[in-house]
PLY file of the C-alpha trace (Angstrom):
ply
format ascii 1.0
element vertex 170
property float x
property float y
property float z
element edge 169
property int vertex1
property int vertex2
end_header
27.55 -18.86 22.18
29.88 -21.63 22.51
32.94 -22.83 20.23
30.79 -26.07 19.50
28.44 -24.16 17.41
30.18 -24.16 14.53
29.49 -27.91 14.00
25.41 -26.73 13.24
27.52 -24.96 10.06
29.67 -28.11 9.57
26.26 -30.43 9.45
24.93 -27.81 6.98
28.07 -28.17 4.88
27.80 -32.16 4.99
24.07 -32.06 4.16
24.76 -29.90 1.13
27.41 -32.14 -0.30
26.16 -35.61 0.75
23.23 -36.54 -1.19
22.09 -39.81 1.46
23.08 -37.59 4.82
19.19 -38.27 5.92
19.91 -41.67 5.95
23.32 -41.48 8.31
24.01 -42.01 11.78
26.11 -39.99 13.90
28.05 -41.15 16.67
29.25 -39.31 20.14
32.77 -39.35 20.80
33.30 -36.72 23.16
32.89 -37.74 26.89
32.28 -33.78 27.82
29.28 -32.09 25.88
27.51 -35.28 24.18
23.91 -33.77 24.34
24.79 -30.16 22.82
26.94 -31.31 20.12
24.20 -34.08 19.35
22.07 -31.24 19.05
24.05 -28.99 16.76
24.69 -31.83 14.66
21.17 -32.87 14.34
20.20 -28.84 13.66
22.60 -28.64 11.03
21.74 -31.53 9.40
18.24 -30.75 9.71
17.41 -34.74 9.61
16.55 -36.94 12.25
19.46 -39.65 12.49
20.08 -41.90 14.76
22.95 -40.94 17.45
24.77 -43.18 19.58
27.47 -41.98 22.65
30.68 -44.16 22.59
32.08 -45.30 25.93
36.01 -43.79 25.10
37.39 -40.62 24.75
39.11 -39.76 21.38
41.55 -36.59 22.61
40.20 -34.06 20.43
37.74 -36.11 17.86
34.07 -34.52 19.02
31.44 -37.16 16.90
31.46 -39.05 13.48
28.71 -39.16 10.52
28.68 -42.23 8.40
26.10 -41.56 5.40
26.04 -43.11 1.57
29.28 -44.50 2.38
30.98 -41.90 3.58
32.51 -40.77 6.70
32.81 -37.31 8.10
35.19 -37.08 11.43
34.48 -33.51 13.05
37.31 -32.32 15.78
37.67 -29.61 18.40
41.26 -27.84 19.24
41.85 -24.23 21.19
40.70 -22.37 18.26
37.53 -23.99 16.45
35.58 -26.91 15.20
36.34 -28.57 11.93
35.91 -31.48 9.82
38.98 -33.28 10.85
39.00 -35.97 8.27
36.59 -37.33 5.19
36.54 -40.98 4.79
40.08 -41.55 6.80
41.56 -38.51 4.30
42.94 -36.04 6.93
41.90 -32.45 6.63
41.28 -29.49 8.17
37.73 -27.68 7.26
36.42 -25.37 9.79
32.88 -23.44 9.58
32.79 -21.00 6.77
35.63 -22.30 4.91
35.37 -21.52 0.67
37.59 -24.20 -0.93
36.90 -27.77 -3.04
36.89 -31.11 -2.37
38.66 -32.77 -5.05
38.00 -36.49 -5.86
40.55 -37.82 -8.34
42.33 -41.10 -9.52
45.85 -40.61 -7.56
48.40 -39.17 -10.50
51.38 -36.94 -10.38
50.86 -33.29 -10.35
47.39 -33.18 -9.38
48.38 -30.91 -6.87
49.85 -28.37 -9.69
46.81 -28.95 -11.85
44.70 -27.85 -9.27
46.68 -25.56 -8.07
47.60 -23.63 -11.01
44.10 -23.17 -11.88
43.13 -21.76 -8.61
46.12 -19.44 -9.37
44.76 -18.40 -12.61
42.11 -17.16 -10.88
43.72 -15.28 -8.68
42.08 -17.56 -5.72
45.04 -18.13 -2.52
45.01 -21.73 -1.03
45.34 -21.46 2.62
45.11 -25.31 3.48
45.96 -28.01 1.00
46.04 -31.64 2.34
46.16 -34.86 -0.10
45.42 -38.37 0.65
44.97 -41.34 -1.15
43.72 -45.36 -0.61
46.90 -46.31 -1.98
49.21 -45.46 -5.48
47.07 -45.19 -8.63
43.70 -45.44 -6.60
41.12 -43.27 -5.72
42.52 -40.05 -3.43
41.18 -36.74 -2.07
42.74 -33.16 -2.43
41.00 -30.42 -0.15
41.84 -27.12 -0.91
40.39 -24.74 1.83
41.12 -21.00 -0.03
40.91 -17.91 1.00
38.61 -16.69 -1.82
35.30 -18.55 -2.93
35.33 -20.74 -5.44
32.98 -19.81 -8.36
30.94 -22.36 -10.82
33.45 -21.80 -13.72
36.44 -22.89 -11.44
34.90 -25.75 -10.62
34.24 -26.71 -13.80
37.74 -26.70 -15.18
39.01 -28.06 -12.50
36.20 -31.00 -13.69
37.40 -31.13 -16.81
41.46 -32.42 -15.53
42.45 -36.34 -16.69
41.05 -38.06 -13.60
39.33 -36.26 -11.94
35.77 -38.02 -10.52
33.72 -35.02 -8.41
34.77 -31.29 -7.38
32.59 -30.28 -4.32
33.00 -26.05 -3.79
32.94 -25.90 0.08
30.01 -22.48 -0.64
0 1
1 2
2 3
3 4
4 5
5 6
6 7
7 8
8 9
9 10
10 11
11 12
12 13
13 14
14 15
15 16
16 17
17 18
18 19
19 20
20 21
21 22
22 23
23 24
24 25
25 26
26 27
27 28
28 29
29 30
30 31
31 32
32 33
33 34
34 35
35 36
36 37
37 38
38 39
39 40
40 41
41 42
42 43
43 44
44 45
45 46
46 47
47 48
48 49
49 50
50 51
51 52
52 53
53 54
54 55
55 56
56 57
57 58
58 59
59 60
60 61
61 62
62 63
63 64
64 65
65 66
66 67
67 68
68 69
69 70
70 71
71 72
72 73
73 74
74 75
75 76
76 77
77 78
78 79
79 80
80 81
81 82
82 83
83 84
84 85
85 86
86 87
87 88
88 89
89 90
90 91
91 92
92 93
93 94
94 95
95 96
96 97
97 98
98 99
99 100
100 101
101 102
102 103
103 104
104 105
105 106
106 107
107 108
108 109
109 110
110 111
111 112
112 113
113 114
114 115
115 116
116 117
117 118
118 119
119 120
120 121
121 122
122 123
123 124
124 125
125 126
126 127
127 128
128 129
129 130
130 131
131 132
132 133
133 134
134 135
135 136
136 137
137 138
138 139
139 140
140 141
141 142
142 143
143 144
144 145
145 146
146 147
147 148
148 149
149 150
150 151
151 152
152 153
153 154
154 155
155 156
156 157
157 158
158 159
159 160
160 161
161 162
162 163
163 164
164 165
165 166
166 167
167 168
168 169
């Protein structure tokens, strides 16, 4: 089986947490392997969207899905696949990964909010990257952990000043 297979998981993942995904498009950026990762995308997702090839190569970007107004970058390195950014936040979110998705109104110490409550429940953060449009506007925390995240986490973490949408990862 090859490394790209992990992006059928990835699609899965996307299709789970973005309620228009059967109304995306999802284009090629890879000049090596266009037709299988079409393929695993298009599995994953289980939707028929359109796909388009670009002409360039994008070092180690594989393909992009634009859906409901969102954009999901997915990347290859030695290792593994992963969702490489979401809507130009970077991140790192490779198949399998528990964690949360974290849509907030930028403030200070959103990453100790967050973090603190994952640490209540004794949950270990293994990647944390934060990104925002600008100061004061509407940012992105993803937490991938090394525990999964239950409903009751999620919740609190819902109930912080600010926050818009917590997405578990499972």
């Amino acid at each position: 089986m090859s490394q790209l297979s992990g992006l059928r998981e990835l699609a899965q993942l996307i299709a789970r947490i973005e309620p228009a995904y059967s109304t995306g498009a999802i284009s090629i950026l890879s000049h090596e392997n266009k037709e299988e990762i079409a393929s695993l995308l298009l599995e994953g997702l289980g939707a028929k969207v359109p796909v388009q090839h670009s002409s360039g190569e994008y070092a180690n970007h594989l393909a992009v899905f634009k859906a409901g107004g969102n954009k999901f970058t997915f990347a290859q390195d030695f290792r593994e696949v992963y969702i490489s950014e979401i809507n130009y936040c970077a991140c790192r979110i490779p198949p399998g990964a528990h964690g949360l998705l974290v849509h907030h109104i930028d403030y200070p110490g959103v990453i100790y909010d967050v973090s603190q409550i994952l640490a209540n429940h004794q949950i270990n953060i293994s990647k944390l990257n934060v990104s925002r449009e600008q100061k004061g506007k509407n940012a992105l925390l993803v937490s991938v952990t090394d525990e999964g995240i239950t409903s009751s986490v999620v919740q609190e973490i819902e109930h912080l000043p600010q926050i818009t949408k917590v997405i578990s990862l499972q």
